[in-house]
C-alpha positions as CSV (number, residue, x, y, z in Angstrom):
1,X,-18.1,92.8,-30.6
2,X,-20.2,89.7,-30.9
3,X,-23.4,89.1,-29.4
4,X,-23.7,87.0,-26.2
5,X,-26.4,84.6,-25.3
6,X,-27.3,82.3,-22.4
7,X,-28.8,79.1,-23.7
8,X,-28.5,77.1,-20.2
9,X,-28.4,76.7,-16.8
10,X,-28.5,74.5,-13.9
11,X,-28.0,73.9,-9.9
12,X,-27.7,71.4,-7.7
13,X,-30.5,70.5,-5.1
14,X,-31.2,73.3,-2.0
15,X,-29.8,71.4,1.1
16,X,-28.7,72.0,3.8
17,X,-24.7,72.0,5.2
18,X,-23.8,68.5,6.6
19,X,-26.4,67.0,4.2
20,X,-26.5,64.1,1.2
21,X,-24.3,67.0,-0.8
22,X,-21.3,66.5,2.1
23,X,-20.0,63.9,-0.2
24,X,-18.9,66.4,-3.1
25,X,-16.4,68.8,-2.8
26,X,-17.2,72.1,-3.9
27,X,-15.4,71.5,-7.6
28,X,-17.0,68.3,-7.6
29,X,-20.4,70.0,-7.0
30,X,-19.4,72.6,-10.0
31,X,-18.0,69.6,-12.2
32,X,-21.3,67.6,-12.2
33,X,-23.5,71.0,-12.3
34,X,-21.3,71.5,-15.6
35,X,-21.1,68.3,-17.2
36,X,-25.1,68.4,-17.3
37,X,-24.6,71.3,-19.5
38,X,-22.8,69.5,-22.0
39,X,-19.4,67.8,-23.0
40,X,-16.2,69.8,-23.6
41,X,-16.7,69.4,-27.6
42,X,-15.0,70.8,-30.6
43,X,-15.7,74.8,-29.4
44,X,-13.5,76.7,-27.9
45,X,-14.8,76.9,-24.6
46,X,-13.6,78.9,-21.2
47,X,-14.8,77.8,-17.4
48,X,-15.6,80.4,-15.4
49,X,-15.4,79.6,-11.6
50,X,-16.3,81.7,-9.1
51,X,-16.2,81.0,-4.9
52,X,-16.3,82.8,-1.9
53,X,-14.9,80.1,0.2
54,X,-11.5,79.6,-1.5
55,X,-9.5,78.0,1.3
56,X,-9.3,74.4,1.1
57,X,-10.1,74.1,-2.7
58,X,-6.6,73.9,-3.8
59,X,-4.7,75.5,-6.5
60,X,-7.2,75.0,-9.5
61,X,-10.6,73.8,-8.6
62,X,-11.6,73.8,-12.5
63,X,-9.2,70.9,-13.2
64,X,-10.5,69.4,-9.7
65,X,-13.9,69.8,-11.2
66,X,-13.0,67.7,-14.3
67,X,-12.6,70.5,-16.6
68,X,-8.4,71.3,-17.1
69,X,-8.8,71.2,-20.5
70,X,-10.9,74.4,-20.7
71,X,-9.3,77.7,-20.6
72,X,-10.0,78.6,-17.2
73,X,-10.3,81.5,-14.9
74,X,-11.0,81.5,-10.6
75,X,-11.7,84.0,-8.5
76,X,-12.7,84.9,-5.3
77,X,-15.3,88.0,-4.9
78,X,-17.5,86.5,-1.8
79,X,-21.0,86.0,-2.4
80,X,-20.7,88.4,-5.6
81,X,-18.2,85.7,-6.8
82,X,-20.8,83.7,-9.3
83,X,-22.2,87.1,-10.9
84,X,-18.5,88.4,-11.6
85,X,-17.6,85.0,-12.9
86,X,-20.4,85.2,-15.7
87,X,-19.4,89.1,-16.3
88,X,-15.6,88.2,-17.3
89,X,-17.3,85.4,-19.0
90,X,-19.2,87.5,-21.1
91,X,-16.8,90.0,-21.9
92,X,-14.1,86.7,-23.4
93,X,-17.1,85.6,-25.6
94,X,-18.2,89.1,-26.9
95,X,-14.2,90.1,-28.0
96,X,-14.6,86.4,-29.5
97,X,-11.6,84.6,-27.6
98,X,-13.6,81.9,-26.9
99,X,-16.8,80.5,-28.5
100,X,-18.4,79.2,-25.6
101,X,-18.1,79.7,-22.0
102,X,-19.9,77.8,-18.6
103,X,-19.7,80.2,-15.5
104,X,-20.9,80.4,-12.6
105,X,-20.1,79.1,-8.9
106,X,-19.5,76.9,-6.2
107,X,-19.2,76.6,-2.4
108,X,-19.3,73.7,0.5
109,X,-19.4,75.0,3.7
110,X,-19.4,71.3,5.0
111,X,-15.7,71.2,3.4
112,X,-14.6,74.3,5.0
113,X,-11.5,73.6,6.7
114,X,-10.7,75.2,10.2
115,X,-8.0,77.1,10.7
116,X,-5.0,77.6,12.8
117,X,-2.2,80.0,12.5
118,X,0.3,77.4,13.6
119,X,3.3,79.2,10.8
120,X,5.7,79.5,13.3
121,X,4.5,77.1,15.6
122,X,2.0,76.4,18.3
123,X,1.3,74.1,21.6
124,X,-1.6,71.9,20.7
125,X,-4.4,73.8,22.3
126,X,-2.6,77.1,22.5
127,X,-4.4,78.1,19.3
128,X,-7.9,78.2,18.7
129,X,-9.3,77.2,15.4
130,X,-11.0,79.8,12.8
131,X,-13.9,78.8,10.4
132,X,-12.5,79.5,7.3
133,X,-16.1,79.7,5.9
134,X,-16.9,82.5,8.1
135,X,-13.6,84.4,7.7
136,X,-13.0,83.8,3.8
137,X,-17.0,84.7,2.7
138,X,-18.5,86.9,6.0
139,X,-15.5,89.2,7.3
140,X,-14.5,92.3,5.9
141,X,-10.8,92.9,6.4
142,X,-10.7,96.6,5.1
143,X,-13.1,97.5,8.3
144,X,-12.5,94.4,10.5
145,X,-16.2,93.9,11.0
146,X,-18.5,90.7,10.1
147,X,-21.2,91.7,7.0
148,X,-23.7,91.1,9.6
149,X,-22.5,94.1,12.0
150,X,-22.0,96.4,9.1
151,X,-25.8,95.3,7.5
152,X,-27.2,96.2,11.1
153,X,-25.8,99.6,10.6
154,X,-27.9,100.1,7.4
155,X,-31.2,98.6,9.1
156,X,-31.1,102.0,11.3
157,X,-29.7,104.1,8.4
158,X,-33.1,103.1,6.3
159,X,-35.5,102.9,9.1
160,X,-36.2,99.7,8.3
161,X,-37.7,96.9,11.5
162,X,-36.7,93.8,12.5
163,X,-40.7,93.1,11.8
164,X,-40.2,93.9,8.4
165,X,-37.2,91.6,8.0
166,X,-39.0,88.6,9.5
167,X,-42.0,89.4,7.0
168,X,-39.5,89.7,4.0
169,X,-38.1,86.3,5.2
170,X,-41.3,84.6,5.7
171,X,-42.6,85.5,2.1
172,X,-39.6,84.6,1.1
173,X,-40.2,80.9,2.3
174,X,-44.0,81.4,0.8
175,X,-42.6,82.1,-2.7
176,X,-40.0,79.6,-3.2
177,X,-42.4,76.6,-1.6
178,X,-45.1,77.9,-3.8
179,X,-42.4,77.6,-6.8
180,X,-41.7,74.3,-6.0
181,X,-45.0,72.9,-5.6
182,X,-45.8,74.2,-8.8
183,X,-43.1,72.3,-10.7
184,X,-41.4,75.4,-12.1
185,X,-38.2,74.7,-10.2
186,X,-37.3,70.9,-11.7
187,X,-36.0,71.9,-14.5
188,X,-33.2,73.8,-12.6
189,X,-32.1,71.0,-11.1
190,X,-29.3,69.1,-12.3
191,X,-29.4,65.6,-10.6
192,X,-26.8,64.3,-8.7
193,X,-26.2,60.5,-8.5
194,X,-23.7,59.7,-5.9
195,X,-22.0,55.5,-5.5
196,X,-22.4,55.0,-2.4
197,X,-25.1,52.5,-1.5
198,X,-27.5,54.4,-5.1
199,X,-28.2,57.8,-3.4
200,X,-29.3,59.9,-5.6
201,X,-30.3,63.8,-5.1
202,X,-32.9,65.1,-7.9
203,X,-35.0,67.7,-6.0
204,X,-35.1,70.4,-3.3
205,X,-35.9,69.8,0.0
206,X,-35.8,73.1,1.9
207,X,-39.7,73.8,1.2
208,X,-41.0,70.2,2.8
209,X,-41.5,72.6,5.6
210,X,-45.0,74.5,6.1
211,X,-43.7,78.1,5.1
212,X,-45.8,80.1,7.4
213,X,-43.0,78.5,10.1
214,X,-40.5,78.7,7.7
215,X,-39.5,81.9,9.4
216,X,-38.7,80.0,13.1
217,X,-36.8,77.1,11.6
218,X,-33.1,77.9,11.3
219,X,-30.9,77.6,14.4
220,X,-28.7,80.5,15.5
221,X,-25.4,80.9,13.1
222,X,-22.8,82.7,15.9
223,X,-19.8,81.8,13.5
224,X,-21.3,83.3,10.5
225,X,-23.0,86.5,12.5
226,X,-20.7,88.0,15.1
227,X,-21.9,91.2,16.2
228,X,-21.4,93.7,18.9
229,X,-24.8,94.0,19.7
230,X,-26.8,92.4,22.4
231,X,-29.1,89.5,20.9
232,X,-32.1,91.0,22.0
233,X,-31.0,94.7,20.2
234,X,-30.2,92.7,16.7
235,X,-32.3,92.5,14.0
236,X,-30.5,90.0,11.3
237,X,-31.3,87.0,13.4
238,X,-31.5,82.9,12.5
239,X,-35.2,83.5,11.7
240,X,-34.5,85.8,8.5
241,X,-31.1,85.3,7.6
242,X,-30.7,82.8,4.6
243,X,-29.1,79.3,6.0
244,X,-25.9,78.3,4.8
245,X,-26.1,75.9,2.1
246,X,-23.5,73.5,-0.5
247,X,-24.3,75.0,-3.9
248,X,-22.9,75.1,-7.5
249,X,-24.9,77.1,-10.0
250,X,-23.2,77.8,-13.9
251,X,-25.1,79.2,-16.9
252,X,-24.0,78.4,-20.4
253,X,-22.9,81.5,-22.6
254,X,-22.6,81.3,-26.5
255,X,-22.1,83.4,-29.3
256,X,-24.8,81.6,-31.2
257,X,-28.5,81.7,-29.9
258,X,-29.0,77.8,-30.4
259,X,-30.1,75.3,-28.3
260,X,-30.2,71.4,-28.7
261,X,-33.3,70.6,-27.3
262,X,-35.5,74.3,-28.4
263,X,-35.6,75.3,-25.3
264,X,-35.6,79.2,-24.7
265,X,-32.7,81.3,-25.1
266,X,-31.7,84.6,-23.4
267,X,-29.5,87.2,-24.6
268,X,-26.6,88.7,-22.1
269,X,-27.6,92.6,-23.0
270,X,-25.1,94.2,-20.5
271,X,-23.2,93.6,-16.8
272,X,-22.0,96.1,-14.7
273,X,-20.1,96.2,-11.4
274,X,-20.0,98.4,-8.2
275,X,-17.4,98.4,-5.4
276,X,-18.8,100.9,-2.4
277,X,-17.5,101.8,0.7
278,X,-17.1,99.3,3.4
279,X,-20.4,100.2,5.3
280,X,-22.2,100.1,1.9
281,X,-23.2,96.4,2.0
282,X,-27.0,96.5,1.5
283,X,-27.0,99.5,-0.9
284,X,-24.7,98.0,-3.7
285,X,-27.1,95.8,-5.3
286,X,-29.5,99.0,-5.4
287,X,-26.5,101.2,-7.0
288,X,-25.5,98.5,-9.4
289,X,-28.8,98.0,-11.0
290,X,-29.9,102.0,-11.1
291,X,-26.5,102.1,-12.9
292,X,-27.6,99.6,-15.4
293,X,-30.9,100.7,-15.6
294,X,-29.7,104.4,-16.3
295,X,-27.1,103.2,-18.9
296,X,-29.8,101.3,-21.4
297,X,-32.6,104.2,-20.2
298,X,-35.0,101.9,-18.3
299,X,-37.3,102.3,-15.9
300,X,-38.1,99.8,-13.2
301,X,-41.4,99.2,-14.9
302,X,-39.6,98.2,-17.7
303,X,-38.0,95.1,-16.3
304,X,-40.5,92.3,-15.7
305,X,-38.4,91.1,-13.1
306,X,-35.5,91.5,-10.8
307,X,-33.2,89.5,-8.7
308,X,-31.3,90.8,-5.7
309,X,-29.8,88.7,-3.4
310,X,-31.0,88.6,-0.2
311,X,-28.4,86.1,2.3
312,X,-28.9,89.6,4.2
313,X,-32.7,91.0,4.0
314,X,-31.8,94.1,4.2
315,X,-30.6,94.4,0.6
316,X,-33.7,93.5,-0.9
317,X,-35.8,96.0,1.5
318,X,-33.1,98.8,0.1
319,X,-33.7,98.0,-3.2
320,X,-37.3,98.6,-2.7
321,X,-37.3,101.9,-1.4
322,X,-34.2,102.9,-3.7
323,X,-35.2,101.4,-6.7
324,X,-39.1,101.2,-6.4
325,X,-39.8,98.2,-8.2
326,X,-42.7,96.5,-7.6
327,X,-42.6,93.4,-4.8
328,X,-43.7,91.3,-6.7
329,X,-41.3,91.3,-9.6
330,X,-38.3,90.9,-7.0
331,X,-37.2,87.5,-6.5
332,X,-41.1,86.2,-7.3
333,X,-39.9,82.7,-6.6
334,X,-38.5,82.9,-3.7
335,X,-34.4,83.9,-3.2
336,X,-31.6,82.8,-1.2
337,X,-33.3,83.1,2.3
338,X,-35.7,80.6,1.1
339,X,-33.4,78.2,-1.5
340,X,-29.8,79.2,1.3
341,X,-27.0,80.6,0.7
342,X,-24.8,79.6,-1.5
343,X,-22.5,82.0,-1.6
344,X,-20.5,82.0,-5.1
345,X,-23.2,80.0,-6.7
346,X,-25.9,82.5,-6.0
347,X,-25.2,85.0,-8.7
348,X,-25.8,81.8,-11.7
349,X,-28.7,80.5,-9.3
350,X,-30.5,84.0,-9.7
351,X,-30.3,84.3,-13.6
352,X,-31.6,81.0,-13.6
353,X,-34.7,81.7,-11.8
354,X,-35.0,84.8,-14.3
355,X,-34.9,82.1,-17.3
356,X,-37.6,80.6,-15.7
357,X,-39.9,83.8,-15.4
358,X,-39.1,85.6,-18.6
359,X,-41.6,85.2,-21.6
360,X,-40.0,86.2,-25.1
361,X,-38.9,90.2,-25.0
362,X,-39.2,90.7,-21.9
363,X,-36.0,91.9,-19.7
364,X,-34.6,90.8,-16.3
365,X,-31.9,92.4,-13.5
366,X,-29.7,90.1,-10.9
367,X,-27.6,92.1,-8.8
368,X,-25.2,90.0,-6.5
369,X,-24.3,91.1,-2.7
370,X,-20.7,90.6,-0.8
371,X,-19.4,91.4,1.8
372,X,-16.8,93.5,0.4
373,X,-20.0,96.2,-0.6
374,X,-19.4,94.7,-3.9
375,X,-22.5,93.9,-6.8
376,X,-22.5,93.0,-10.1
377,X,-25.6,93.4,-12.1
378,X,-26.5,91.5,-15.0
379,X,-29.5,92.6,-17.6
380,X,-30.9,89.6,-19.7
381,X,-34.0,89.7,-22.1
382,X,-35.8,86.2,-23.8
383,X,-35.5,86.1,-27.1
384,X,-37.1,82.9,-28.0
């Protein structure tokens, strides 16, 4: 088995839906994110595409994205999507089948068609039309509940308060603007340029917003939440619930720890994946990394830093009182309730962030969240 390393990675700008990034499809967002990673070139190289929010992308969204000539692989794992992607990734380059592998993942809820089931025919206006956004990424057909309605469940299982979300959420929003301001986040970004009339997108623009509000800015998301419960008894609300954003996110994977430019490289040490039971939502991230810490006999202490998704706060709270990390070594700048969620692009989102906290030898965790209770958990340590 060869060694695996990650010597890249980049994202497009956080926006939000029906923004400058409504011009891209969701393989055009991946093909750009890509293509700033480098050209095709002599090495046998393998795309890796991950989305939650298949419908609508048609039959091979790595050729859409500009990248047929690549082996390719899809596939659809909800928000865990990205995180999976870069796990089968991993596993081609380490049994040497390809040199050289981009994964990662994309998703445009802007492109998201409706839907009608019009098969065997309809009236015009006997049918209502579905979101396929909300049914492909947010609804769990095994249990025929939205995420949200399960991941209220598991607020009462672990005692946890809606003031305790809203807190989460607002230091969320504190972290990532903080991030931002710093500079820390630019080199993340891979710059769109878009025709029409010069636009171009270079940098974020979810933090312009003073953070200690950041927590009242979002409207409500009824397509995306649908719960049994009466507003005033729910706890996941539009106040600490990430947005919905257009992202693509895709790390570079090699077999050789070089880089073009010096810049640091990481080296892919292990990924594991969990699939719980249906009402296990918020605890799978939690499972997933105990299983990988358990494997290479580490100790939350040993990690300097973690990254959990958190489109739903109450995974990060569980991975708290599961795990017992420290706060601040989970998602120190800021995760997706601060940057959106971006569903399949996410899981390449959060390594990247590790890439920019990691100093050389010191180790890092992302552990994806979907709504099929599924997490994959990635363990990276900076070698130079």
């Amino acid at each position: 088995m060869q060694k695996v390393f990650i010597t890249g990675g980049r994202r497009t700008p956080a926006r939000e839906v029906n923004s400058i990034l409504r011009l891209f499809s969701a393989s055009g967002l991946a093909g750009q994110v890509m293509s700033s990673l480098g050209p095709l070139g002599n090495e046998k190289t393998g795309v890796f595409y991950g989305t939650a929010i298949p419908t609508g992308q048609g039959p091979n969204p790595i050729w859409n994205a500009g990248w047929g000539k690549a082996e390719g692989k899809v596939l659809s794992a909800g928000a865990d999507s990205g995180l999976t992607a870069i796990a089968i990734a991993a596993n081609f380059v380490k049994t040497g089948r390809i040199e050289r592998a981009l994964a990662g993942g994309a998703d445009s809820y802007t492109r998201a068609p409706q839907i009608i089931s019009a098969r065997q025919g309809c009236t015009l206006f006997d049918e209502i039309a579905h979101d396929s956004a909300a049914i492909d990424a947010f609804w769990d057909w095994t249990a025929s509940y939205a995420a949200a309605t399960v991941a209220e469940a598991q607020v009462k299982e672990y005692e946890l308060v809606k003031e305790s979300l809203d807190q989460y959420a607002v230091e969320s929003h504190e972290l990532a603007a903080r991030a931002h301001l710093s500079g820390r986040l630019v080199s993340q970004i891979c710059p769109l340029s878009i025709d029409e009339g010069g636009i171009t997108a270079h940098s974020d623009s979810l933090f312009s917003i003073d953070p200690l509000r950041a927590g009242r800015i979002f409207s409500a998301l009824p397509c995306f939440f649908p719960t049994s419960l009466d507003e005033t008894e729910r706890t996941l609300t539009s106040e600490n619930v990430a947005k919905p954003v257009d992202a693509a996110a895709f790390v570079e994977l090699k077999t050789e720890p070089k880089t073009s430019d010096g810049s640091p490289v990481f080296e892919l040490l292990d990924q594991t994946t969990v699939t719980l039971n249906w009402d296990d939502i918020a605890l799978a991230p939690s499972i997933a990394v105990e299983k990988i810490l358990f494997k290479h006999k580490l100790r939350p202490f040993d990690v300097r830093a973690f990254e959990v998704d958190e489109w739903l706060p109450v995974a990060p709270l569980v991975f708290l009182k599961r795990v017992k990390a420290d706060r601040d070594k989970l998602n120190s700048l800021g995760g997706s309730i601060a940057f959106g969620n971006g569903l399949a692009a996410n899981g390449a989102r959060m390594l990247i962030n590790l890439m920019t906290i990691l100093a050389p030898g010191e180790l890092g965790v992302a552990a994806g969240c979907s709504s099929g209770s599924q997490s994959t958990a990635v363990l990276i340590k900076r070698i130079q």
